[in-house]
C-alpha positions as CSV (number, residue, x, y, z in Angstrom):
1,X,0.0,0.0,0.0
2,X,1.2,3.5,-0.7
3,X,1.3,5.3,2.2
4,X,3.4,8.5,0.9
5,X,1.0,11.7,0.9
6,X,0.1,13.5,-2.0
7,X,1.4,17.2,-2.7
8,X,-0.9,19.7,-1.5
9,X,-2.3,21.6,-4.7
10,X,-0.4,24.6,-5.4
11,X,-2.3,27.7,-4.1
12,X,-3.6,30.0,-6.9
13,X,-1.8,33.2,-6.1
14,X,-3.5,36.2,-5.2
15,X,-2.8,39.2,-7.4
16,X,-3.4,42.8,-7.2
17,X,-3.1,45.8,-9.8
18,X,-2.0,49.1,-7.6
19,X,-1.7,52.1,-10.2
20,X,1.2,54.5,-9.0
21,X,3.0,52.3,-8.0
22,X,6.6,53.9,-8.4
23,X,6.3,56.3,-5.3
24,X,4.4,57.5,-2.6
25,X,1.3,55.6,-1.6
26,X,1.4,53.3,-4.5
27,X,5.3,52.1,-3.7
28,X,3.9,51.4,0.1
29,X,1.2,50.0,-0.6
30,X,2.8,47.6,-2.9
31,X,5.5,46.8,-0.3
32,X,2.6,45.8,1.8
33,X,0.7,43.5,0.0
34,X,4.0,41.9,-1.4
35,X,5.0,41.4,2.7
36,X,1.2,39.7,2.6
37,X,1.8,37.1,-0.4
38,X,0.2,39.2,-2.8
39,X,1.8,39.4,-6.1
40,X,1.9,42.8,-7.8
41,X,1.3,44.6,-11.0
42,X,2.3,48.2,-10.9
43,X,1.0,50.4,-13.1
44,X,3.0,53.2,-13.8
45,X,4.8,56.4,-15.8
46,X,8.2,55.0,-14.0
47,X,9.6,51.9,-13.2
48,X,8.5,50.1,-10.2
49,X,9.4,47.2,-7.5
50,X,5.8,45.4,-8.2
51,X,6.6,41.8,-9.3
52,X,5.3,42.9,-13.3
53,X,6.4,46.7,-13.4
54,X,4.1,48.1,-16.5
55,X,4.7,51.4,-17.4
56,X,1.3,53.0,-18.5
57,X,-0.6,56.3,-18.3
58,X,-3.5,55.2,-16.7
59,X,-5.8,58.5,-18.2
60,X,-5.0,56.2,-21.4
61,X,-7.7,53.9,-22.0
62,X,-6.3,52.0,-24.4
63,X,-3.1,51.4,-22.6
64,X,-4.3,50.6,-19.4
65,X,-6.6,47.4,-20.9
66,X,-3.9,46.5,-22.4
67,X,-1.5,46.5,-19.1
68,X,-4.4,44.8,-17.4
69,X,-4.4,42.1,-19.6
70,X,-1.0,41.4,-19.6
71,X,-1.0,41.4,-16.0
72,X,-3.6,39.2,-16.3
73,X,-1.8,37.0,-18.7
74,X,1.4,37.0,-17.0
75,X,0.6,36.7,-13.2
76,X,-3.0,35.1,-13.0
77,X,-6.7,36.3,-12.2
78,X,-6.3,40.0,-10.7
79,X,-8.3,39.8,-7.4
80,X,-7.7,43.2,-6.3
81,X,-7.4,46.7,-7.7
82,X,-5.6,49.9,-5.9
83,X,-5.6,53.0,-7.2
84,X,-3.1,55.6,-6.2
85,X,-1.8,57.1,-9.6
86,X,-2.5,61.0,-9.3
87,X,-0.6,64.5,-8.8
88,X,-1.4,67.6,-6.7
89,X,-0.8,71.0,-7.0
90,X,-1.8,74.0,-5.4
91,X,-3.1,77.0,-7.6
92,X,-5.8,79.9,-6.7
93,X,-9.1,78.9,-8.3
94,X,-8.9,81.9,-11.2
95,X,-5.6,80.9,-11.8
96,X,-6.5,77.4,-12.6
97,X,-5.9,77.1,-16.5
98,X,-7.9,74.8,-19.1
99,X,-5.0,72.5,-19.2
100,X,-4.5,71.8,-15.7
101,X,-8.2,71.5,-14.6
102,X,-8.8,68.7,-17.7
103,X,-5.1,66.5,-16.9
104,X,-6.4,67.0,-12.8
105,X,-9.6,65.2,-14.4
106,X,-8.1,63.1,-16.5
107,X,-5.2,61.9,-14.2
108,X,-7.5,61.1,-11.0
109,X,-11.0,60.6,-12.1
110,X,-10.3,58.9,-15.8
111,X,-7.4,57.0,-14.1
112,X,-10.2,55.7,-11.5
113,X,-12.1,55.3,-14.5
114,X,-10.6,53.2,-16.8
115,X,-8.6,51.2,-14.8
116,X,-12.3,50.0,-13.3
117,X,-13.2,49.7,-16.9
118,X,-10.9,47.6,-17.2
119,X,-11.0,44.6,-13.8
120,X,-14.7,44.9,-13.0
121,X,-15.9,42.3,-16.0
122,X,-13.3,40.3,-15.2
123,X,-14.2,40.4,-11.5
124,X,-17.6,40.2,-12.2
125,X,-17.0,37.0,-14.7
126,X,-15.4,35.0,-11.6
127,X,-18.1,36.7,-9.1
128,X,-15.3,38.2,-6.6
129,X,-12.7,41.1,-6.6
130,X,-12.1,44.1,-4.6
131,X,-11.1,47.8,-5.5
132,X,-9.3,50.6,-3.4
133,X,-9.5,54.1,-4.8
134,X,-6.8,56.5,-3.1
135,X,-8.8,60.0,-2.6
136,X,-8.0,62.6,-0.2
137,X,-9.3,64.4,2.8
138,X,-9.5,67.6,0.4
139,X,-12.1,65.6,-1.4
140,X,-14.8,65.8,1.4
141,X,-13.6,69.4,3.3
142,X,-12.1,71.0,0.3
143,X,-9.0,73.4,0.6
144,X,-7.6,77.2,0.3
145,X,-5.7,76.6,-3.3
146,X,-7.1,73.2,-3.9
147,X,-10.2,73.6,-6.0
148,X,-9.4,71.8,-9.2
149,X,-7.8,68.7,-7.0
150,X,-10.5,68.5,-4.2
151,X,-13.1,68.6,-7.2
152,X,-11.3,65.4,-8.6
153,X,-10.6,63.6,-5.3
154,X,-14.8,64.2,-4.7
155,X,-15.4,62.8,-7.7
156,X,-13.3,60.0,-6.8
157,X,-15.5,59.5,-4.0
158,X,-18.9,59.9,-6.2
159,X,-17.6,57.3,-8.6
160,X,-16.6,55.2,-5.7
161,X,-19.9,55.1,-4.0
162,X,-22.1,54.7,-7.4
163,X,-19.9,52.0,-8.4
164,X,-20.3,50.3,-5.5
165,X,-23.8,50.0,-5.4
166,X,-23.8,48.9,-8.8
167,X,-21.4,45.6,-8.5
168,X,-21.4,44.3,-5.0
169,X,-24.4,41.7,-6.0
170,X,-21.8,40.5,-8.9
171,X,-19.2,39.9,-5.2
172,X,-17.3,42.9,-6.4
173,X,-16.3,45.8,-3.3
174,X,-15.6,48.9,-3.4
175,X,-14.2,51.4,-1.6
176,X,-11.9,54.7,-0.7
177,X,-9.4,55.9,1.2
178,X,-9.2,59.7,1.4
179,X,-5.3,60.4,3.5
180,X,-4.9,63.8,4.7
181,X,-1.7,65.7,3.7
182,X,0.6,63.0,3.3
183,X,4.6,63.0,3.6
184,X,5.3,61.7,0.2
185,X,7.0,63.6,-2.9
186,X,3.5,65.6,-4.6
187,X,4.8,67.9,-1.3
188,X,7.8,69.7,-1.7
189,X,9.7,70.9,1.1
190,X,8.2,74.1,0.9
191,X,4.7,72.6,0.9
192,X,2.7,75.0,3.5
193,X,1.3,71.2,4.6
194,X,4.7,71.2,5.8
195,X,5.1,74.4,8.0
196,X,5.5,73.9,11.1
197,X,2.5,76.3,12.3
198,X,0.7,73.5,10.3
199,X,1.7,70.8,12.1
200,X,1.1,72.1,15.4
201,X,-2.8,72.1,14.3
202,X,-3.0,68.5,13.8
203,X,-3.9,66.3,16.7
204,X,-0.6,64.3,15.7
205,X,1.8,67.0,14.9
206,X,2.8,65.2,12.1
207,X,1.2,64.2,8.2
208,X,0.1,60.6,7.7
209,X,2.7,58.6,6.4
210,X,2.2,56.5,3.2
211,X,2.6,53.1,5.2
212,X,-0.2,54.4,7.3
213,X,-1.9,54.5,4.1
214,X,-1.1,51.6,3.2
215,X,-2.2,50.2,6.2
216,X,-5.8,51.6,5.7
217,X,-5.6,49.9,2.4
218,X,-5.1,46.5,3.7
219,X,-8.0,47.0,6.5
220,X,-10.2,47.3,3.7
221,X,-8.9,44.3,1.8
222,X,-8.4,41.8,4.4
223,X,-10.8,43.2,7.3
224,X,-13.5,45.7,6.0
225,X,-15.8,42.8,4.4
226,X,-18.7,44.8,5.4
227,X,-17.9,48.2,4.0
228,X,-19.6,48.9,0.6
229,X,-18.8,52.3,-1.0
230,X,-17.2,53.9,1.8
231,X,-14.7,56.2,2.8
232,X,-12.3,56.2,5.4
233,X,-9.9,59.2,6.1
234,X,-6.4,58.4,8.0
235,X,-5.4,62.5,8.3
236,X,-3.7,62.9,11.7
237,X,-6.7,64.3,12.8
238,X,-7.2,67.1,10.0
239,X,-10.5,66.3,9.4
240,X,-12.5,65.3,12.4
């Protein structure tokens, strides 16, 4: 009689798309999730440590279906989507030009956009996936300077919750995180979200950090099975 056990089967591995992936949020919560098992595609204008770097602009339609399916095709069944590609800048509301209002659009709310254009029939095909759209604090309070990005970032949010509604009977969830003023590289070092006299206002004395982020990230992913289009806001007490 054969007594000798049979291999276990090997696990199907879980993969995850995270847009942005080069820096900032995106580069920590990929760091994350790889620490977790996950395996990576990172969806980029640069270069990036995700398992498959793709270099993409994600407010290209076109070339973000095609990074997804190569993801796809290269790393297995994408399970989860995170969504931190964007830029910020600071600019008094007449002085916001044509240009910068429609790539602020483009860039955060067509990024969100078509990479969701992109996973959500292929979630809904297998009946599971998750998605994590990066927003921001300016989003929900809006800011001095901020009009065109805090109009994105709410829109964000808008898409967020409507989508939401419209996919979690097909298993798919989604959600936001909305950070407050974050220490990663959209603030340079003469960022007024870096004065000290704006420090001392925050509960923390300190901006979030992008592993905090990234830690709010994986809440939702591997804890927050009963949030459906929310938001949650990790902003050293900015917003409270």
């Amino acid at each position: 009689m054969n007594t000798k056990a049979e291999p276990a089967p090997p696990k199907t591995p879980r993969v995850a798309v995270v847009s942005g992936a080069a820096s900032g949020i995106g580069s920590a919560t990929t760091a994350l999730l790889q620490a977790r098992g996950w395996r990576i595609a990172g969806l980029d204008l640069a270069a990036s440590s995700a398992d498959l770097s793709l270099q993409a602009d994600v407010s290209e339609r076109a070339a973000v279906e095609a990074a997804i399916a190569l993801a796809e095709a290269e790393l297995g069944p994408i399970r989860l989507l995170v969504t931190c590609a964007g830029h910020y800048e600071m600019t008094p509301f007449m002085e916001i030009g044509a240009a910068q209002l429609d790539r602020m659009m483009r860039v955060h709310v067509g990024g969100l956009f078509n990479c969701c254009r992109a996973v959500v029939p292929r979630m809904r095909s297998r009946g599971s996936g998750q998605i994590v759209a990066i927003s921001s604090e300016l989003g929900i309070a809006g800011g001095d300077g901020d009009a065109h990005y805090a109009a994105a970032k709410g829109a964000v949010i808008a898409l967020v919750r409507s989508l939401a509604v419209e996919v979690v009977g097909a298993g798919i969830q989604v959600n936001s995180v909305a950070p407050g003023p974050c220490d990663t590289p959209l603030l340079g070092p003469d960022s007024p979200w870096r004065d000290p006299s704006y420090l001392r206002t925050l509960p923390l004395g300190r901006l979030v950090t992008p592993q905090e982020v990234a830690q709010s990230v994986l809440f939702l992913v591997e804890s927050g099975s009963f949030f459906v289009g929310d938001v949650i806001s990790p902003n050293a007490g900015a917003a409270i």
